[in-house]
MIZA-611652 format. One record per residue (C-alpha): z negated, x, y negated. Coordinates in Angstrom, 2 decimals. Layout:
BEGIN
PT         z         x         y
PT         Z         X         Y
...
END
This chain:
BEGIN
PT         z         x         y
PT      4.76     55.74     37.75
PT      2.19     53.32     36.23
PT      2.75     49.76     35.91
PT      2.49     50.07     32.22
PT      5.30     53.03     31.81
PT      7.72     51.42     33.69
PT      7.16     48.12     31.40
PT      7.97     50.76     28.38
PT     10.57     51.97     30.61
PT     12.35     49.38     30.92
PT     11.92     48.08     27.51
PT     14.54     50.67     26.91
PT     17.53     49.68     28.96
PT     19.79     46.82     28.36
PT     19.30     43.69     30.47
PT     22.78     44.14     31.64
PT     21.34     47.27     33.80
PT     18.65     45.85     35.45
PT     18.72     45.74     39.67
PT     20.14     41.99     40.21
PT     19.57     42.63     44.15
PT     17.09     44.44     46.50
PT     18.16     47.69     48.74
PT     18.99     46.89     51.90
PT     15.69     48.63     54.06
PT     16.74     51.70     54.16
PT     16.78     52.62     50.67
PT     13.93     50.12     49.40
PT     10.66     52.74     50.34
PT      9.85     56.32     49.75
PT      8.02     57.41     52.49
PT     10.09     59.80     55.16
PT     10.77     58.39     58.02
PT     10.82     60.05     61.57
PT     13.63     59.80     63.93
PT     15.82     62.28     66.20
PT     19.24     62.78     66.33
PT     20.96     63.81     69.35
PT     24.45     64.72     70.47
PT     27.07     66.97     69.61
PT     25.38     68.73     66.69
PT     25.15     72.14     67.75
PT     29.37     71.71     68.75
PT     29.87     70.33     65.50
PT     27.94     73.27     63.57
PT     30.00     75.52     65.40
PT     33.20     74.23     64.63
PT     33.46     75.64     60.89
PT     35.25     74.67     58.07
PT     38.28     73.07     59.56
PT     37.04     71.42     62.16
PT     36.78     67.45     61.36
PT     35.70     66.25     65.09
PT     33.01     64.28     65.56
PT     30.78     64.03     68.08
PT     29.32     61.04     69.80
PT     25.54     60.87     69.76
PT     22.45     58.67     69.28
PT     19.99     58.19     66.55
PT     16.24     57.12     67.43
PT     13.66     55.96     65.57
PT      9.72     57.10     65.81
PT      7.68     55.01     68.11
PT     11.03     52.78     68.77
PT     12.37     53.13     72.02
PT     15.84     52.09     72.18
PT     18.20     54.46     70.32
PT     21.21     53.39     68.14
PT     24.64     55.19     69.40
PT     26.34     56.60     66.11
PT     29.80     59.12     65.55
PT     28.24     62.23     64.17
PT     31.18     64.39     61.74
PT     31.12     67.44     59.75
PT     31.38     66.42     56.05
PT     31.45     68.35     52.45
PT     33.17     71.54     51.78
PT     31.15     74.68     50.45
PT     27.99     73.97     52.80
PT     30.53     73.15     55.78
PT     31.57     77.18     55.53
PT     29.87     79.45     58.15
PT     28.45     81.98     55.69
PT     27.02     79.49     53.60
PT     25.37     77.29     55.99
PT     24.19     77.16     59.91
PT     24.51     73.83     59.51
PT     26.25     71.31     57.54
PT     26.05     67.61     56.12
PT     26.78     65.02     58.32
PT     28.08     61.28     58.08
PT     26.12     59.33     60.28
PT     28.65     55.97     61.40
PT     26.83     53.38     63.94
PT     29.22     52.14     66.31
PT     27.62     48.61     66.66
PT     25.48     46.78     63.35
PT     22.03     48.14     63.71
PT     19.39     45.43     64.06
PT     17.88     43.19     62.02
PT     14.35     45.02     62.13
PT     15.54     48.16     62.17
PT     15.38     50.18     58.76
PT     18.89     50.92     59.19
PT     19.69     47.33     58.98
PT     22.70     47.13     57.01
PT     24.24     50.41     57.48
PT     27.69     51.57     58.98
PT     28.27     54.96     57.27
PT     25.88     56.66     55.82
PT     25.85     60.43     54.41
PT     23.20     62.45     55.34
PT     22.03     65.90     53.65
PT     21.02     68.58     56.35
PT     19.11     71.73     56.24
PT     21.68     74.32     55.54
PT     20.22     77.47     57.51
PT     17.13     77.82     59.78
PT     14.84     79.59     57.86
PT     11.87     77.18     56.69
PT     12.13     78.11     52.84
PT     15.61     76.42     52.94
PT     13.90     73.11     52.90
PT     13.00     73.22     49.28
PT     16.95     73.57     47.93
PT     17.00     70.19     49.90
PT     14.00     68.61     48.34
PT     14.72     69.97     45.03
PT     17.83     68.15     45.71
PT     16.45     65.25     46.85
PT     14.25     65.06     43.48
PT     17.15     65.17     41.59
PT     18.14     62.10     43.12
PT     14.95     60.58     42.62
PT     14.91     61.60     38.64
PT     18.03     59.74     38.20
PT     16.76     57.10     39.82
PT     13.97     56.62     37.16
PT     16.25     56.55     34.03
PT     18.84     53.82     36.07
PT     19.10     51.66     38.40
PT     22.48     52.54     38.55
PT     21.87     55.47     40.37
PT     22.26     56.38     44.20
PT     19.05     56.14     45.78
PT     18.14     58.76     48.83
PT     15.67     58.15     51.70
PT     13.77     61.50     53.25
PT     13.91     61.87     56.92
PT     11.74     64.15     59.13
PT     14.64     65.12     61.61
PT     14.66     65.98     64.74
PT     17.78     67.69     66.51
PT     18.75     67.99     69.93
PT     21.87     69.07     71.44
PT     25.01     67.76     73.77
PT     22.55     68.97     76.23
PT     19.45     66.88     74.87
PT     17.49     69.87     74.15
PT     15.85     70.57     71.06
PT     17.34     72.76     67.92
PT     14.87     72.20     65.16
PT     12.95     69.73     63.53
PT     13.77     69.82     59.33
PT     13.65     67.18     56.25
PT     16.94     65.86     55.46
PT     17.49     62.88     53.39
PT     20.47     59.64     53.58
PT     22.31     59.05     50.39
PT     22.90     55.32     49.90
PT     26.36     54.16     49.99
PT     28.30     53.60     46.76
PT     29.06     49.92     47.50
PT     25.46     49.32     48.04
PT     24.65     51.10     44.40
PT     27.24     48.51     42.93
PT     25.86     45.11     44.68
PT     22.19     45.52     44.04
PT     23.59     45.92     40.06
PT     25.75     43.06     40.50
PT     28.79     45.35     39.57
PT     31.94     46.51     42.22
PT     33.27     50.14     43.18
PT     35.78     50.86     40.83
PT     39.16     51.88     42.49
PT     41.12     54.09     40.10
PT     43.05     56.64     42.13
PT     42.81     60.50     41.11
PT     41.37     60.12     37.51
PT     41.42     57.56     34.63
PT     41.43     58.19     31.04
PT     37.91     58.68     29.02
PT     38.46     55.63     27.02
PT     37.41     53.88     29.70
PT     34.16     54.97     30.23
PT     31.43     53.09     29.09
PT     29.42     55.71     26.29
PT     25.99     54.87     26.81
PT     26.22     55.26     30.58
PT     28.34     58.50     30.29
PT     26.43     59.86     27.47
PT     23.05     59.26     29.78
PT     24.91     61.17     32.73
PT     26.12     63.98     30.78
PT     22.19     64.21     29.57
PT     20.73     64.37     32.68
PT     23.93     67.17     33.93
PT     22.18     69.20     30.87
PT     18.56     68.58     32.44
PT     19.01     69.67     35.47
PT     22.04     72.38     34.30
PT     24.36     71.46     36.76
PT     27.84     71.88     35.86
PT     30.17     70.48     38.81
PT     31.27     67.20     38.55
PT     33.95     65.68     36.39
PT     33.09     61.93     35.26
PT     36.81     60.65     35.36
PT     39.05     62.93     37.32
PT     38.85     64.25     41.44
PT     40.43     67.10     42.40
PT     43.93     67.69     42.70
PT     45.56     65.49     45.22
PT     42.03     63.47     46.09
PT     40.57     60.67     45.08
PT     38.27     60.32     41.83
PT     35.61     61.64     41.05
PT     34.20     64.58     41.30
PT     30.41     64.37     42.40
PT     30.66     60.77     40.76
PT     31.67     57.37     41.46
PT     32.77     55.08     38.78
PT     31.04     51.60     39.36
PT     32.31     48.60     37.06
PT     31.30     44.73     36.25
PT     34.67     44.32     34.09
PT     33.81     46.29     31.32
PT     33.74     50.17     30.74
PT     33.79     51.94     34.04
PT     29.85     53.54     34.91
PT     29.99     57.14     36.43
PT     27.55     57.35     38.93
PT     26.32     61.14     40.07
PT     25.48     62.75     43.19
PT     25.79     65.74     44.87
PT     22.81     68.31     42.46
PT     23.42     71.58     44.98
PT     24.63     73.60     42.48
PT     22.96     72.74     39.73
PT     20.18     75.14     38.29
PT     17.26     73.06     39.14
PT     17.88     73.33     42.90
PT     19.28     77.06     42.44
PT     20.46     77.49     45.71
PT     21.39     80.67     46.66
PT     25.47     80.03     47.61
PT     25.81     78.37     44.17
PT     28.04     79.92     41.42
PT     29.56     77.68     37.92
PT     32.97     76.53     38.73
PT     35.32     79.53     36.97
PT     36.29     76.99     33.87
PT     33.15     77.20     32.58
PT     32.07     80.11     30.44
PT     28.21     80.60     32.26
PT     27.14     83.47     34.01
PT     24.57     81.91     36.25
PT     23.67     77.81     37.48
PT     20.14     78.39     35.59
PT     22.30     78.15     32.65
PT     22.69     74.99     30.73
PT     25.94     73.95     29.03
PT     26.26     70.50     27.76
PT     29.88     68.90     28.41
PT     29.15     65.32     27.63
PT     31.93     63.81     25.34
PT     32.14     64.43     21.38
PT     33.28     60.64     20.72
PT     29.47     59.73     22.83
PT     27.52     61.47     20.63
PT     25.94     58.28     18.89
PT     24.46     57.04     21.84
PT     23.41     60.12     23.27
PT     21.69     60.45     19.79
PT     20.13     56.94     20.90
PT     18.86     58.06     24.68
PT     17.13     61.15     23.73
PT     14.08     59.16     23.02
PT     14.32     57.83     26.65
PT     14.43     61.06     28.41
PT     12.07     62.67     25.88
PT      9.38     59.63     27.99
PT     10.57     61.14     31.11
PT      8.42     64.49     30.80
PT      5.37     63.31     32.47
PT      7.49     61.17     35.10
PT      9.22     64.61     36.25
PT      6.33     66.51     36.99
PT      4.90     63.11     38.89
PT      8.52     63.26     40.96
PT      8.67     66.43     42.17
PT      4.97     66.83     42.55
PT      4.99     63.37     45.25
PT      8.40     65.34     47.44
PT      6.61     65.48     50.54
PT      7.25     69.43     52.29
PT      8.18     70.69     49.04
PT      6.53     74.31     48.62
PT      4.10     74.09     45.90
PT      5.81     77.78     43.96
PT      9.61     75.94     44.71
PT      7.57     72.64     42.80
PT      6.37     74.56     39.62
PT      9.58     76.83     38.77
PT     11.68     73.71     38.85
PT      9.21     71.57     36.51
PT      8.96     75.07     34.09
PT     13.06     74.99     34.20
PT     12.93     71.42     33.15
PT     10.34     71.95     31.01
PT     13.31     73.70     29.20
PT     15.10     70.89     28.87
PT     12.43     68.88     27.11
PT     12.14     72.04     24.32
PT     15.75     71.10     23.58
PT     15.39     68.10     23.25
PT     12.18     67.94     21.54
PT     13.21     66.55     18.12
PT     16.82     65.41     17.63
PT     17.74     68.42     15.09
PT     17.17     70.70     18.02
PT     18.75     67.89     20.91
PT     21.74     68.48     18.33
PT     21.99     71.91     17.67
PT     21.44     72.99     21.36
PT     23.56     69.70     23.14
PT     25.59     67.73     21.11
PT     27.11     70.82     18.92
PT     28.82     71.83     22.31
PT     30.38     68.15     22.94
PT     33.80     68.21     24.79
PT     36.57     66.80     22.49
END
């Protein structure tokens, strides 16, 4: 992104939004890093959906000798399932503080987004993934940032498995101090008044970008905590959903992933907006912003290292979508805001 865009850029956000503190090292570069992980892995892929045990193992840096021990576990639910994936997401906790010079300064838990299956092609779900993250990132900082890895896995026996991209997710805590703002703690769900509109209106958007349809902004699941595939961050005002979690949606188009049932969609690749009726105004007000995004998207997902250069260009022609909808605001209203929830 130029020097001069992200001046216009940020022209466009209120001062209240901008970053007040750097990431900690992990988060505050691009480029993958190179480590290995080692331990129970191979255990903990075979344990299936039920299974909750970690593993004790060690994580090691490229061209750093000593090795950091962490507690591997099994996390996430549909990509934890045996016929969906080989292998599933992990959270990576270190046992002792990492140290100072060590990118993972900073870090006790930390999720990390695997491969799935074996095959090579899987890779690009997870860097289409990873993009998403990365074209949040350039409408807000208040946005999860993720950090590509070049993995390497070995076994309990210290023997090789594979070597695939997988990237760290930052932790929500972290998201809230560089933004000068706190985790909100609101138990299973909290009612939409207290969202704040231009922040929810701006997530619902980029839902409709990248047609992705599971998440809730302000209620979790039955019986868990809130939310789903968001985390509400807050500074003492409104309450700022924060998204993660873009398997399912239709820019990633992985093949396990289905609408949730209470939507009326026949495929992922199909956009619904659900962003709130009462948000409309300043949803009317951010189209302008995302409409500056188009060049900025194909720049994204054209600089994801690994990513297969067919798996690149479908996912910037189904965005381009996006930007056709959005391309004056009578058609931004007739296809989005026409189909507002409430």
């Amino acid at each position: 992104m130029s020097f001069r865009f992200c001046l216009a850029f940020l022209a466009l956000m209120p001062a209240a939004t901008f970053a007040q503190v750097a990431p900690k090292s992990l988060f505050a570069g691009d480029e993958p890093i190179r480590l290995t992980i080692s331990g129970g892995v191979d255990l903990i892929a075979k344990g299936g959906p039920e299974s909750r045990e970690g593993r004790p193992g060690t994580v090691t840096i490229a061209g750093i000798s000593a090795s950091l021990p962490v507690l591997l576990e099994p996390r996430g639910i549909t990509r934890r399932q045996r016929d969906v994936c080989q292998f599933p997401p992990l959270r990576v906790t270190f046992n002792q503080p990492p140290p100072a010079e060590s990118v993972f300064a900073g870090q006790r838990r930390l999720k990390l987004v695997s491969h799935c299956r074996a095959a090579e092609g899987f890779q690009n779900y997870l860097l289409l993934e990873y993009a998403a993250y990365r074209l949040y990132n350039n409408l807000t900082p208040l946005s999860f940032r993720a950090r590509l890895a070049q993995i390497e896995y070995r076994d309990s026996a210290g023997q090789p498995i594979t070597t695939r991209y997988g990237f760290f997710i930052e932790d929500a805590d972290d998201v809230a101090r560089r933004n000068g703002m706190q985790e909100a703690r609101v138990g299973e769900r909290f009612p939409v008044s207290r969202l704040s509109p231009t922040d929810a209106a701006r997530f619902a958007i980029f839902q409709y970008m990248i047609a992705n349809l599971d998440w809730a902004m302000q209620a979790g699941p039955p019986g868990d905590t809130c939310c789903h595939n968001s985390r509400p961050l807050t500074s003492g005002a409104g309450l700022i959903p924060v998204p993660y979690d873009f398997d399912f949606s239709g820019m990633v188009n992985a093949p396990y992933a289905v609408p949730p049932s209470a939507v009326n969609v026949s495929s992922v690749r199909q956009r619904r907006y659900r962003g709130l009726c009462r948000h409309n105004a300043e949803a009317k007000a951010l189209f302008g912003q995302f409409r500056a995004q188009q060049p900025a998207v194909s720049q994204t997902l054209s600089s994801v290292p690994g990513l297969d250069r067919g798996a690149r260009d479908r996912a910037i022609a189904f965005l381009g979508g996006f930007f056709k909808d959005i391309a004056t605001d009578e058609s931004a209203e007739t296809k989005l805001l026409r189909n507002c929830l409430g």
